[in-house]
Legacy VTK file of the C-alpha trace (Angstrom):
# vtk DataFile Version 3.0
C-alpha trace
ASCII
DATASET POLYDATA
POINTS 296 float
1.215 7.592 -42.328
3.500 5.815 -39.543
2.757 7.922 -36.271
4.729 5.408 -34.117
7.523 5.822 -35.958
8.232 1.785 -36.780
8.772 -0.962 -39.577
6.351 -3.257 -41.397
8.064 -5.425 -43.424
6.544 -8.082 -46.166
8.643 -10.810 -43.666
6.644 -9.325 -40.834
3.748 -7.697 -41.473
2.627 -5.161 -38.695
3.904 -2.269 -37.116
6.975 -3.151 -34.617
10.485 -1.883 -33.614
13.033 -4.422 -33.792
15.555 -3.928 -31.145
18.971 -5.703 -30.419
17.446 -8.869 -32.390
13.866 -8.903 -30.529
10.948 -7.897 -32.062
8.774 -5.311 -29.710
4.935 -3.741 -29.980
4.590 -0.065 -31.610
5.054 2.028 -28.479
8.122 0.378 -27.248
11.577 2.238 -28.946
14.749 1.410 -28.039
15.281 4.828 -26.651
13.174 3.832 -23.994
14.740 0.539 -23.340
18.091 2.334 -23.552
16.791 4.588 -20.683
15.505 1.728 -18.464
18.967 0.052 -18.660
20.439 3.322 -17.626
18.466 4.982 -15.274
15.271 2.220 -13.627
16.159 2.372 -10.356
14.104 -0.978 -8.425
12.848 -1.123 -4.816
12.619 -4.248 -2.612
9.037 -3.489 -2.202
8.561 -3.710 -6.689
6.090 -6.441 -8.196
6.887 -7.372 -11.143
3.647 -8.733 -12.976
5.379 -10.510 -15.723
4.076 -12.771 -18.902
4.180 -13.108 -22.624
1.722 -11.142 -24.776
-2.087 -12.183 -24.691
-1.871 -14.379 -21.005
-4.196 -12.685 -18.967
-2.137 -8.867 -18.609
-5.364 -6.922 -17.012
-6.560 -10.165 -15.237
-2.919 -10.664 -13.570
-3.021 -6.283 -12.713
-6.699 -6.215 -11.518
-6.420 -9.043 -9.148
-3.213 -7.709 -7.421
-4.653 -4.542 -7.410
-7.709 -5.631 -5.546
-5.450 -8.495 -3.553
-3.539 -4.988 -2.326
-7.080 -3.380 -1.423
-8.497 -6.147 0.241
-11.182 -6.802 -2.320
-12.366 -2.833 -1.920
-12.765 -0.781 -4.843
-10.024 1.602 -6.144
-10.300 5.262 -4.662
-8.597 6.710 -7.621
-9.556 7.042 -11.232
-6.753 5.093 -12.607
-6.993 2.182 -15.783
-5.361 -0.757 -15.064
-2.207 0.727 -16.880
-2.125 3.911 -14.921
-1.883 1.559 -11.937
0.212 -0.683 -13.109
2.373 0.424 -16.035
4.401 -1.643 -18.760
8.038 -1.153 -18.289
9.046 -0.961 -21.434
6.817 1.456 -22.350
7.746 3.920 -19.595
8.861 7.367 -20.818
11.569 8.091 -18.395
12.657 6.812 -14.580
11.130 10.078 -13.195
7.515 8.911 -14.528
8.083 5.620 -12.489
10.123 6.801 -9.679
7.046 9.236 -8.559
4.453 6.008 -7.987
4.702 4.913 -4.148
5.595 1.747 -2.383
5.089 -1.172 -3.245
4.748 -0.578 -7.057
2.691 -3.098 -9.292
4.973 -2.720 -12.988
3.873 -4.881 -15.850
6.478 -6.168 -18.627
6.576 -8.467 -21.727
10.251 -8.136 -21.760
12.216 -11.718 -22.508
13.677 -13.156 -18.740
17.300 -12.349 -19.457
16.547 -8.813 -20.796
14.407 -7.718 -17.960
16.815 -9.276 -15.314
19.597 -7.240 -16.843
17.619 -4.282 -16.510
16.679 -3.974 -13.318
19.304 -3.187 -10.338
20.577 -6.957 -9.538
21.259 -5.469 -5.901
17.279 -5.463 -5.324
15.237 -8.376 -4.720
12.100 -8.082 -5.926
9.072 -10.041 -6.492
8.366 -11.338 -9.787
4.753 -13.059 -10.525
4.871 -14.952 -14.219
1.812 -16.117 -15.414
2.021 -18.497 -18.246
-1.125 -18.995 -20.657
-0.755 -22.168 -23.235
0.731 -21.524 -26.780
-2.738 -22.341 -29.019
-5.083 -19.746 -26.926
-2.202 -16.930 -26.498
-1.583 -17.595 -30.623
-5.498 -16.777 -31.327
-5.601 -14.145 -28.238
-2.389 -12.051 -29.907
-4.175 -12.559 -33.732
-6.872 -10.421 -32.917
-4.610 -8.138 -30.590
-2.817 -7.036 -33.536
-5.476 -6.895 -36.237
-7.737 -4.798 -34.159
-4.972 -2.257 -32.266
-4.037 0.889 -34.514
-0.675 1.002 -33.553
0.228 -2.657 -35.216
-2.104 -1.382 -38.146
-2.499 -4.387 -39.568
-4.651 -6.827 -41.618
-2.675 -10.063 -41.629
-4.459 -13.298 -42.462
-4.633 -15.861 -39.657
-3.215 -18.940 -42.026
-0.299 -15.843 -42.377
0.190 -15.205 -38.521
0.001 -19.121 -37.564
3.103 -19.251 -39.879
4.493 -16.569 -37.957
3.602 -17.238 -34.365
5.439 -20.295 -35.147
7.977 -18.885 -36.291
8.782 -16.567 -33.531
8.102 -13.762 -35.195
5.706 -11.813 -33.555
5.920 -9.348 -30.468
8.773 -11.115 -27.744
9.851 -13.422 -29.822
9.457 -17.351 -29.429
6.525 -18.242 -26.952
8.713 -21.225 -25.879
11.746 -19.375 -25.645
9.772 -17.037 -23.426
7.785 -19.345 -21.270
10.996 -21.414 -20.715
13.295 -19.454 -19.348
10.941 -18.603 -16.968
10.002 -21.976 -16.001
13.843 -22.697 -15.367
13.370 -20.154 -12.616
10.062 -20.754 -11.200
12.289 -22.893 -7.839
13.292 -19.305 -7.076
12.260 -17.568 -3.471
11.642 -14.295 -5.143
9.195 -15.870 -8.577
6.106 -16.959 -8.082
4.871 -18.919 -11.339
1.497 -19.626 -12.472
-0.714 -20.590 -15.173
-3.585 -18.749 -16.676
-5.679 -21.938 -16.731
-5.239 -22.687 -13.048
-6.069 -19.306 -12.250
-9.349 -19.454 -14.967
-10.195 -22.886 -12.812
-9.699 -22.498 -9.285
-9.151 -18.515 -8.934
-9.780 -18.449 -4.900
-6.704 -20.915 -5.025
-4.279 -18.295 -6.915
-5.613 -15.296 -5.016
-4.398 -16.504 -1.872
-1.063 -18.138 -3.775
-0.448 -14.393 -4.636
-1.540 -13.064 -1.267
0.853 -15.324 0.674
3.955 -14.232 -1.852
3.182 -10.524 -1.402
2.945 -11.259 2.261
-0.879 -9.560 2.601
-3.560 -11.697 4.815
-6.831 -11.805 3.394
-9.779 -13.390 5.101
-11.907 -15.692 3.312
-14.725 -12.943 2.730
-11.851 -10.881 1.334
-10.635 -13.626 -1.030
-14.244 -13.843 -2.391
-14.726 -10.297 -2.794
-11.220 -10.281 -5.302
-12.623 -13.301 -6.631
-16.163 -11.420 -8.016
-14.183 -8.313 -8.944
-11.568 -10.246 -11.376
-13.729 -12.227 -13.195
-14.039 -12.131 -16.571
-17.817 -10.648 -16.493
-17.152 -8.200 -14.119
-14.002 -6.817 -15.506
-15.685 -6.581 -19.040
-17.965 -4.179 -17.553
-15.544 -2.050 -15.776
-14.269 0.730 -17.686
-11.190 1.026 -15.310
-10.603 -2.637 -16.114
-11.472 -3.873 -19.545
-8.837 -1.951 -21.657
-11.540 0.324 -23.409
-8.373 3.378 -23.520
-6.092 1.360 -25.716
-6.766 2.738 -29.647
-8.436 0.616 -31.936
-8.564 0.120 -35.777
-11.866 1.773 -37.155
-13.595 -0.742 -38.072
-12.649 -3.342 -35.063
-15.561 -5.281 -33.587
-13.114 -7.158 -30.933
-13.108 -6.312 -27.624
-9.808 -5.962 -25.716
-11.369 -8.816 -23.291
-12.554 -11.142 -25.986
-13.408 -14.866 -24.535
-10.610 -15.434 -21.538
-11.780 -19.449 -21.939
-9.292 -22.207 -22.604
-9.165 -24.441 -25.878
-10.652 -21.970 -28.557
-7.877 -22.770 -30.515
-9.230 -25.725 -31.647
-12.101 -23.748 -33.181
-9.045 -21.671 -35.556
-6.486 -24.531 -36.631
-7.107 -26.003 -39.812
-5.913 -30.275 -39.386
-2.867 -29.395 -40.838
-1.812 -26.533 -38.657
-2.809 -28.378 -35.686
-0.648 -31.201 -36.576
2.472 -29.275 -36.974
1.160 -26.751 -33.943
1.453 -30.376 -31.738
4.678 -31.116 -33.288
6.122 -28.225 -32.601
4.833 -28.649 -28.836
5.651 -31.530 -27.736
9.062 -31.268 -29.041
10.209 -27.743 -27.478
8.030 -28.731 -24.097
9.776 -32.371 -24.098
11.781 -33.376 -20.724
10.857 -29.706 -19.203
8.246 -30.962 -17.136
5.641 -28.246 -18.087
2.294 -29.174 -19.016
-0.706 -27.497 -19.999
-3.105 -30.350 -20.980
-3.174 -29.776 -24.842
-4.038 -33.038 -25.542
-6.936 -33.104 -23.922
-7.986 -30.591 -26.877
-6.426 -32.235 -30.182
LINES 1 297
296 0 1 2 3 4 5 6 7 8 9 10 11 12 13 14 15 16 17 18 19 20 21 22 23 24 25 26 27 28 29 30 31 32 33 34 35 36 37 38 39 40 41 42 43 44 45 46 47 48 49 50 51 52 53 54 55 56 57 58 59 60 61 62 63 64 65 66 67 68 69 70 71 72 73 74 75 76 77 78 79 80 81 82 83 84 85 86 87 88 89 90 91 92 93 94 95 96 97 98 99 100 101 102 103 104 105 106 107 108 109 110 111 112 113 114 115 116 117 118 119 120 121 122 123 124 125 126 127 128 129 130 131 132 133 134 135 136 137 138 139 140 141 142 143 144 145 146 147 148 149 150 151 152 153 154 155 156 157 158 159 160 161 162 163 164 165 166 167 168 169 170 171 172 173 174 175 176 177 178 179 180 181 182 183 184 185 186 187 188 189 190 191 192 193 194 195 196 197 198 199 200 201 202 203 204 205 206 207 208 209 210 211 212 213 214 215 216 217 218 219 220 221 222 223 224 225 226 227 228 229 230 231 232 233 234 235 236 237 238 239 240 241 242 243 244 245 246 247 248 249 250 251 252 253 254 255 256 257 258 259 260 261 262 263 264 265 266 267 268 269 270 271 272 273 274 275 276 277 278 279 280 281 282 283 284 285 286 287 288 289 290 291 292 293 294 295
C-alpha cells in the first residue's frame, strides 16, 4: 500500500509526485506547493540553504546552525530539519511563520520555481551549494533505495540511465546547477561547492559567516569546524538524519561516505564514457568546473 499517496511508474520507478512537469520526492504534493505560492510570506532576515538532492543538505544546515551559535551547542532538542525545514515540504505558512528571526529554510526546489515563490519584494539570502554530478548520482542511488517513502529497489545500471536522463527527484542536475551558477554574481547568493567546503572547510565557514554578516573569531571558526565534520555529525543524533524512515532491510546510513570521486568505484567503462560526454558538453563555455578529470 501507497501511504504517501504518489505514482511509480515502469518509466520511473519509485515513489514521486509529478507536479507542473517536475518530478518531486514522496512528501512533497502539489497542495503544498500550491500553498507556498499563495500564502509563504519571506523576511529580509530568511536564509535560504539551497542545493540539488544528495550535496551535502545536513552538512550545509549544521554548519549554519553552529556558524549562528558561535560554534556552541544547540540548547534545544531540535534535528537538523526541525531547525531548518524543507520548504516544500512545509504543511502550511502558519507552521513556518511561528519560527523566529533569522530563519534557516532548506529547499530542492528548481531556481525559477523557488524565486517565483517567495515574495520578490524581500531580499533574502540564498546559500547554493553545488556537489559534482558523478558523487550526487551515487549519493541519490542509495537515497532512494534505502528511504521508505521512494520504496524502491531500482538497479543502479537502471538509475544511471535515469539520472541521466533527468528523471529523478528536481529534474536535470545540469539544468539545476546552472541556473544557479548564472546567478552566483548576485549580492544576495552566495555559491559554493561541496568539494571546497570537504577541502578547506575553515575557508567556507568564514565565506558563510561574512555573507550572514556574523563575526566569528578564529577559536570560534574551529569549534564549527570540529562540530560539522563528517565524524562528528555521524555520531550526533540531532545531526546525522537517524529520524528520516528507512526501508527494512536498509544497511545505508543517511551519512554514507561524504568523500569526493566514489563514483569512479560505480561506473562501468561504458557509463563513464557517456557520463563524461554528457559533462563536458552541458558544462562547456559555462565556466564551472569541478575537476572530473582528475578522476576518469
Amino acid at each position: 500500500m501507497n501511504q504517501y499517496q504518489t505514482t511509480q511508474t515502469t518509466d520511473i520507478p519509485f515513489n514521486h509526485n509529478l507536479i507542473d512537469g517536475i518530478i518531486y520526492e514522496p512528501l512533497t504534493t502539489k497542495q503544498q506547493l500550491n500553498n507556498l505560492k499563495l500564502s509563504f510570506e519571506a523576511r529580509t532576515s530568511d536564509i535560504f540553504l539551497s542545493s540539488y538532492m544528495k550535496s551535502g543538505t545536513l552538512w550545509n544546515m549544521q554548519m549554519v546552525r553552529l556558524i549562528m551559535l558561535k560554534g556552541e551547542d544547540p540548547t534545544d532538542d531540535l534535528n537538523l530539519f526541525e531547525f531548518c525545514p524543507v520548504l516544500e515540504e512545509i504543511p502550511n505558512n502558519d507552521f513556518i511563520k511561528a519560527y523566529p528571526s533569522p530563519r534557516c529554510i532548506h529547499s530542492h526546489i528548481p531556481h525559477n520555481i523557488l524565486i517565483q515563490s517567495i515574495n520578490k519584494q524581500q531580499p533574502c539570502k540564498y546559500i547554493y551549494t553545488a556537489r559534482n554530478p558523478g558523487d550526487v548520482m551515487v549519493s541519490l542511488y542509495y537515497h532512494i533505495i534505502s528511504r521508505e517513502p521512494y520504496n524502491s529497489s531500482v538497479s543502479w545500471d537502471r538509475f544511471v540511465q535515469l539520472f541521466m536522463a533527468g528523471k529523478v527527484p528536481y529534474g536535470s542536475w545540469y539544468d539545476h546547477v546552472l541556473a544557479w551558477w548564472a546567478q552566483k554574481d548576485r549580492s544576495n547568493i552566495l555559491f559554493l561547492k561541496y568539494e571546497d567546503r570537504l577541502n578547506d572547510p575553515h575557508a567556507t565557514i568564514r565565506q558563510i559567516a561574512d555573507f550572514i554578516a556574523i563575526d566569528l573569531t578564529e577559536k570560534e571558526v574551529q569549534m564549527v569546524a570540529k562540530k560539522s565534520s563528517f565524524s562528528a555529525m555521524k555520531n550526533n543524533r540531532l545531526a546525522n538524519g537517524s529520524w528520516m524512515k528507512r526501508t527494512p532491510n536498509s544497511t545505508t546510513q543517511h551519512l554514507r561516505k561524504g568523500i569526493i570521486g566514489d563514483w569512479k568505484n560505480h561506473l562501468t567503462t561504458e557509463q563513464l564514457v557517456s557520463f563524461k560526454k554528457q559533462y563536458n558538453e552541458k558544462t562547456q563555455g559555462t565556466g564551472i568546473d569541478f575537476g572530473i578529470e582528475n578522476y576518469y
